[in-house]
C-alpha positions in Angstrom: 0.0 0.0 0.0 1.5 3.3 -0.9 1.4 6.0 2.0 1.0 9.7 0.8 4.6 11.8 2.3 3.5 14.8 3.8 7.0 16.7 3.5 5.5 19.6 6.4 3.2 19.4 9.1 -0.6 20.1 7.9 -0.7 23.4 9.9 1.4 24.9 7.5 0.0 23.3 4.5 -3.7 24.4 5.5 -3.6 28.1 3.5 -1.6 29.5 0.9 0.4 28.1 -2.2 0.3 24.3 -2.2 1.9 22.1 -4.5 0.6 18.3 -5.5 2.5 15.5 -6.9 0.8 12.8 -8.1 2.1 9.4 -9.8 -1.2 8.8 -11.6 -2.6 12.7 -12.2 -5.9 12.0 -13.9 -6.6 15.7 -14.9 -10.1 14.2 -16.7 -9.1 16.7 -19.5 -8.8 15.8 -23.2 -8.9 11.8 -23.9 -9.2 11.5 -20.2 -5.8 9.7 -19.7 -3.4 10.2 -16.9 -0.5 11.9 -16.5 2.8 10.3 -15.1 4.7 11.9 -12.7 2.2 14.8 -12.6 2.6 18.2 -10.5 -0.9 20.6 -9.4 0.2 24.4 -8.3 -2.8 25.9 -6.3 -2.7 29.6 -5.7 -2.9 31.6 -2.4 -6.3 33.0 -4.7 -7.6 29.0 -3.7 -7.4 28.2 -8.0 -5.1 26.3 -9.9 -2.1 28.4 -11.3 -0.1 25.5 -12.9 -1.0 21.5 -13.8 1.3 19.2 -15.9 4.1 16.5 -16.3 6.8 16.9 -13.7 9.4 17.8 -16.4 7.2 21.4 -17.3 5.9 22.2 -13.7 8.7 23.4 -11.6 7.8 23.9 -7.9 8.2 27.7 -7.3 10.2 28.4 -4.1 8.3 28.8 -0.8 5.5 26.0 -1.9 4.4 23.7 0.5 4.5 19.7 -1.2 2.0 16.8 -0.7 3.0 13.8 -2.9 0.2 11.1 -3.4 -0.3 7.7 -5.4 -3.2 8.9 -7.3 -4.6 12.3 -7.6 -8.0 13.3 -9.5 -10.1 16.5 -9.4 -12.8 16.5 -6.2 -14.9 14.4 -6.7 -19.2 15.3 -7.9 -21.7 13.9 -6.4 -24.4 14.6 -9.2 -27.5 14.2 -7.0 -27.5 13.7 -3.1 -30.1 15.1 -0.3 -26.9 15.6 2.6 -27.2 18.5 4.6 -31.0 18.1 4.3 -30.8 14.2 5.3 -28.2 13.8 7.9 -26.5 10.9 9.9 -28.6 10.6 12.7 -31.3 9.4 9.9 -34.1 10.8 12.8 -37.7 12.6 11.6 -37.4 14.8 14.2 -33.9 15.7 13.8 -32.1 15.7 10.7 -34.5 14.6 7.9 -35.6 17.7 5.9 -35.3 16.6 2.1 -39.1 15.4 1.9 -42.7 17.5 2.9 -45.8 15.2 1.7 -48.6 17.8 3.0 -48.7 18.7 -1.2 -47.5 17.1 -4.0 -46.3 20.4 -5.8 -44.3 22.0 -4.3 -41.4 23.6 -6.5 -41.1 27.0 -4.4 -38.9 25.1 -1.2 -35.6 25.9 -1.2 -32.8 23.9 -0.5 -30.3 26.7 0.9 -33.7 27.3 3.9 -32.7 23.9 4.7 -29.3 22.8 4.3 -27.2 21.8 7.3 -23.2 21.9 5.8 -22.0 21.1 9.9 -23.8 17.8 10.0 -21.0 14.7 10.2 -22.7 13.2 7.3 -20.9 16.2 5.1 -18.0 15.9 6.7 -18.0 11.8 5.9 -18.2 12.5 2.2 -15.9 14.7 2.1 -13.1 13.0 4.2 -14.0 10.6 1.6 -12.9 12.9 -1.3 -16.1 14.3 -2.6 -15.8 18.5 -2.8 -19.1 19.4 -4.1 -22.8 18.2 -4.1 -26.1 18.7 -6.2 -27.9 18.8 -2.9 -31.6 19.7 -1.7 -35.0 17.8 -1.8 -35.6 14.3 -2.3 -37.9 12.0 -4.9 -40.7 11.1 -3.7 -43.4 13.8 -5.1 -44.5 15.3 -8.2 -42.6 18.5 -7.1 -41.1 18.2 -4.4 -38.9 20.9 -4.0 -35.4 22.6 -5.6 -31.3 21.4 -5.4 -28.6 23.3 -5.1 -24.7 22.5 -6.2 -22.7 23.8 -2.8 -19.1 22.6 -1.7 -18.6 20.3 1.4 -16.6 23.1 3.0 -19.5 25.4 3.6 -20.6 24.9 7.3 -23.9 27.3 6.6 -25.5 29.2 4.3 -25.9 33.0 5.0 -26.3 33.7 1.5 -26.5 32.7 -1.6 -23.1 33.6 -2.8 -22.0 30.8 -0.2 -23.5 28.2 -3.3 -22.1 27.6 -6.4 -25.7 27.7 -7.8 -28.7 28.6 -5.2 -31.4 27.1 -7.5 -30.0 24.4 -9.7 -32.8 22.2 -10.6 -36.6 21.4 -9.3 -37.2 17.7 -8.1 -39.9 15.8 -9.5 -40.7 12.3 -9.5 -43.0 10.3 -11.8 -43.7 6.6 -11.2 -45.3 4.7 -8.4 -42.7 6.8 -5.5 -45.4 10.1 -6.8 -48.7 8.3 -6.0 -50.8 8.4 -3.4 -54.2 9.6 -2.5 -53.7 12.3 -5.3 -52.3 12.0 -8.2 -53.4 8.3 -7.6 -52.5 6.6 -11.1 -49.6 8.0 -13.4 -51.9 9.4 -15.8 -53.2 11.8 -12.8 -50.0 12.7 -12.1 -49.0 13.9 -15.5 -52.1 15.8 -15.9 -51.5 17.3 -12.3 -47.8 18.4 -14.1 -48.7 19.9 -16.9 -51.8 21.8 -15.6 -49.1 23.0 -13.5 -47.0 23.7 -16.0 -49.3 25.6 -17.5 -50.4 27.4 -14.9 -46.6 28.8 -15.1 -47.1 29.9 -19.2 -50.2 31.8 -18.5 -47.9 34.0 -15.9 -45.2 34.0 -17.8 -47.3 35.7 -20.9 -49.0 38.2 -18.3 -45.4 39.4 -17.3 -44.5 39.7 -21.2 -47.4 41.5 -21.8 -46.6 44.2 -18.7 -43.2 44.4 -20.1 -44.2 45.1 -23.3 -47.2 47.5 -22.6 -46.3 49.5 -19.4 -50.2 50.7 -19.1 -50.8 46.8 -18.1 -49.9 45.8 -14.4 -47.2 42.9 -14.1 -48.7 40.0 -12.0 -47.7 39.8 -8.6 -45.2 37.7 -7.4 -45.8 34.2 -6.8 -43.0 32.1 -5.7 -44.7 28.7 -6.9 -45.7 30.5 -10.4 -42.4 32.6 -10.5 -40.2 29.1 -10.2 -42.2 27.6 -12.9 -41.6 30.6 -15.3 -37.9 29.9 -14.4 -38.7 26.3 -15.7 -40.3 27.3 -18.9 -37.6 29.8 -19.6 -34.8 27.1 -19.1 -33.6 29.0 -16.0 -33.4 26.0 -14.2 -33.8 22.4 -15.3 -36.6 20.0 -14.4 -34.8 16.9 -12.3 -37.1 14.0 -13.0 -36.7 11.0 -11.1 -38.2 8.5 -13.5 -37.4 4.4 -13.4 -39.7 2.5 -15.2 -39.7 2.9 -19.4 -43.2 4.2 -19.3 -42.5 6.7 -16.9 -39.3 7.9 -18.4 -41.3 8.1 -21.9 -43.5 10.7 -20.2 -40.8 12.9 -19.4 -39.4 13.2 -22.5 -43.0 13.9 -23.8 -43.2 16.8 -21.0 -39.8 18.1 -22.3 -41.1 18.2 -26.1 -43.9 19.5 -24.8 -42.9 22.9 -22.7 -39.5 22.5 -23.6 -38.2 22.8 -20.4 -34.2 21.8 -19.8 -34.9 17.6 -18.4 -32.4 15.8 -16.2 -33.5 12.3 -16.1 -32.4 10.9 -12.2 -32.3 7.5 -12.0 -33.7 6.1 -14.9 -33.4 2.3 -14.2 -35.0 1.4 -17.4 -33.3 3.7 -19.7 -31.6 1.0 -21.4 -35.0 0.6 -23.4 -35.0 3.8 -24.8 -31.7 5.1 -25.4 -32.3 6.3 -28.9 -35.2 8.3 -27.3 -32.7 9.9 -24.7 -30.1 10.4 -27.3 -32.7 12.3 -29.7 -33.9 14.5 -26.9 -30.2 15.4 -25.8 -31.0 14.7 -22.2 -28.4 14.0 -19.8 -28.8 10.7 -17.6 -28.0 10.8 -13.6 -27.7 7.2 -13.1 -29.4 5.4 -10.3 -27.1 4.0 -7.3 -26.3 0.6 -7.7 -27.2 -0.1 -4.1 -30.7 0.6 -4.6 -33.0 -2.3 -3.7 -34.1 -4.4 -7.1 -37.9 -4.3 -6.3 -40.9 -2.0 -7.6 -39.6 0.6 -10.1 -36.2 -0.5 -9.8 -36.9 -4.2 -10.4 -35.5 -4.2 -13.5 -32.5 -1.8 -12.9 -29.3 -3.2 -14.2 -25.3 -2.5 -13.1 -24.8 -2.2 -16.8 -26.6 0.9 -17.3 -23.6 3.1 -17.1 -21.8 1.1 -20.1 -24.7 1.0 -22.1 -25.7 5.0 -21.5 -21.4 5.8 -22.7 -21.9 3.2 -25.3 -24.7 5.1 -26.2 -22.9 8.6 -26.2 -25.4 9.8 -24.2 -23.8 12.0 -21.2 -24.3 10.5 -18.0 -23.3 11.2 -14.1 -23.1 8.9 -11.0 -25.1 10.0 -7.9 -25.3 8.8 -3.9 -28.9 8.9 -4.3 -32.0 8.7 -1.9 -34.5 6.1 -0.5 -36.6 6.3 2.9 -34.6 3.3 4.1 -30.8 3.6 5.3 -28.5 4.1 3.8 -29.6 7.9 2.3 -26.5 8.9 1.3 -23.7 6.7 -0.4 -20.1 7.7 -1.7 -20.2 8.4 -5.5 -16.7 6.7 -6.3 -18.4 3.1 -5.0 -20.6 3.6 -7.6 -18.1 4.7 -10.5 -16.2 1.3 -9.4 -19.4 -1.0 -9.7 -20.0 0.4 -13.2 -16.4 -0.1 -14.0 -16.6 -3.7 -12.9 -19.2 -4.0 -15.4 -17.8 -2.4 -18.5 -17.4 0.8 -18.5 -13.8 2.2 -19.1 -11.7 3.9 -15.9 -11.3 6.7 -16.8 -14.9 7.3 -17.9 -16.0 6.0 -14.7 -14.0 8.7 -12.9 -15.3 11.4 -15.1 -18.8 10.4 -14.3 -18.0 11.9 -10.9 -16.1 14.9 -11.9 -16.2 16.6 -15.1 -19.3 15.3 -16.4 -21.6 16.2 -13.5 -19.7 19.4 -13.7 -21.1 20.2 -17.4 -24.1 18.9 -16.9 -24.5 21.4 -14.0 -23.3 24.0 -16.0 -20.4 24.1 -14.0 -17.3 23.0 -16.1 -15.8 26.4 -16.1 -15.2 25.9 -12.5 -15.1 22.9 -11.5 -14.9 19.2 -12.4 -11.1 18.9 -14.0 -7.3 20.3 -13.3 -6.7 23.2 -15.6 -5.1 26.3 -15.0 -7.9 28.9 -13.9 -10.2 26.5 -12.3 -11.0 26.2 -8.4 -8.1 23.7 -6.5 -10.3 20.9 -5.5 -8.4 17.8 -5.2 -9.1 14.8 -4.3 -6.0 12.4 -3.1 -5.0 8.6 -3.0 -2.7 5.9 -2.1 -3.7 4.0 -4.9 -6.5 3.1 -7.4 -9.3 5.6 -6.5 -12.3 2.2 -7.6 -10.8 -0.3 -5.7 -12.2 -0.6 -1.9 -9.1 -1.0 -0.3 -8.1 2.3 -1.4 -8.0 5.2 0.9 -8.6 8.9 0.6 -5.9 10.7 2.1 -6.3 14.4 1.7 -8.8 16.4 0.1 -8.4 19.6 -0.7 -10.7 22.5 -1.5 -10.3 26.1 -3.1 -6.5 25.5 -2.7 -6.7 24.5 0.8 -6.3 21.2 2.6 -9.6 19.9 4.9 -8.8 17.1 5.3 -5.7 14.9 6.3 -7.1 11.7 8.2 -7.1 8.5 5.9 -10.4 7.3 5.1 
């Protein structure tokens, strides 16, 4: 097992210009292959100021130097409900990512909930992951919005402490959405789309104020307002869809109000993936440790392969269910996918840089270049194999964590 060297003590390594070196530096740039001998330079600014071969990067003087096995950007977990679900897993405690009293609700906001000091967020990202697509859970027709925020905000004062405050609205179609009402799928798609069009009617009364200033704008509305967003492809619509039927319905939504879609989950997607592909909607695959029964009875660890083979882009999530465990680590799942067929380093950019674009988020964050943030994640050896620890992590150039996990 290699041992990451640590050539000062962490105190002085915490802030300011930080150096890695990596033997394996997957960068998750270009053909997604590794660099030998590879060196990152993060900036006192907390982004990356240099990344490359050893034999081009020269260590400036004064640079602190951690040296790992394996070094990758921070990893992405593409859709997770920590900070609103947290480790005690109690109702009355720590378990804010689901409100049944309606099933539409699109105007909750993840940031009014989030809890960044609970030890579940500090468990992910001991484990390497740096940012998550965080907020309200499956389990209704709207059940809330997400937000992208790094694991190294302990609260949420404002909004500028996100990376994106509003990222996405959660909805869920399929037998996890029914209940007294909508009590059969074709209730809850008419329950959708009369929603839906409840948003188009106020968007084309604020049109018409803005357009003739003798008509009155219509008030604000924060159920209506988020829907306008929606509509305007503002924010995208997360659906959390597993049978075929089910995910069929969301792509007819999409051509319908043509509304950015993000299918979550998505189980059965292997039957339609020419569907998918046409509609240029991006695929957050379902956890592999879901249970194979009701929607998911058909799931299948091959989806991942078949989604690249495909060329439809794709993401890994920890997930949700009501039963423990609500949160997972996103790099198990990138190794179960690998194990069935689906190349290394595609597996590892399904947790970094293709989360990060489908987030919108690739000018940031998701890969080592020069002028992105310094999240790093570090290893003493192959980041999919389970014996493998996470040794440091590091965020916006500085180091949070040091333990080996």
């Amino acid at each position: 097992m290699f041992k990451i060297i640590l050539t000062l003590a962490f105190a002085a390594v915490a802030h300011g210009q930080l150096a890695v070196k990596a033997d394996l530096l997957f960068t998750m740039t270009g053909d997604l292959k590794p660099i030998k001998n590879g060196i990152v330079l993060c900036g006192e600014n907390g982004k990356i100021r240099a990344v490359g071969p050893a034999s081009k990067i020269k260590i400036p003087a004064g640079y602190q130097t951690l040296t790992a096995k394996v070094v990758m950007p921070g990893i992405i977990d593409a859709h997770s409900t920590v900070g609103l679900s947290g480790i005690l897993n109690s109702p009355k405690h720590d378990q804010e990512q689901l409100e049944k009293s309606s099933p539409m609700q699109p105007e909750l906001r993840a940031v009014d909930a989030y809890n960044g000091r609970d030890p579940l967020v500090k468990w992910l990202r001991d484990l390497g992951v740096t940012t998550v697509h965080t907020g309200h859970a499956p389990g209704t027709l709207m059940s809330g919005q997400l937000m992208v925020v790094k694991t190294n905000v302990p609260s949420i004062t404002s909004v500028k402490d996100t990376l994106v405050p509003t990222s996405a609205v959660a909805s869920t179609l399929g037998s996890k959405a029914l209940s007294k009402s909508p009590g059969t799928r074709s209730k809850a798609i008419a329950m959708l789309r009369a929603e839906l069009m409840k948003g188009q009617s106020h968007r084309l009364k604020m049109e018409e104020a803005k357009a003739d200033k003798e008509k009155d704008a219509p008030a604000p509305n924060l159920r209506l307002d988020v829907l306008v967003d929606i509509l305007n492809k503002k924010t995208p619509l997360l659906i959390n869809a597993q049978r075929h039927q089910d995910i069929a319905a969301a792509l007819r939504l999409q051509e319908e109000f043509g509304f950015d879609l993000i299918l979550d989950g998505a189980a059965e997607a292997y039957l339609l993936l020419e569907e998918i592909k046409a509609a240029g909607v991006p695929v957050i695959v379902h956890p592999t440790m879901g249970r194979p029964y009701g929607d998911l009875e058909n799931m299948t660890f091959t989806l991942a392969a078949k989604l690249h083979k495909a060329n439809i882009p794709f993401a890994f999530q920890s997930g949700y269910e009501t039963y423990v465990p609500k949160t997972r680590v996103v790099h198990f799942e990138a190794a179960m996918a690998a194990a069935y067929g689906l190349p290394q380093e595609v597996a590892l950019a399904a947790c970094t840089i293709q989360p990060a674009e489908i987030l919108g988020l690739d000018k940031k964050i998701g890969s080592l270049e020069k002028g992105k943030h310094a999240d790093l994640a570090l290893f003493d050896g192959d980041p999919l194999e389970t014996t493998t620890h996470t040794t440091h992590v590091i965020i916006d150039g500085e180091v949070v964590s040091s333990s080996a996990k």
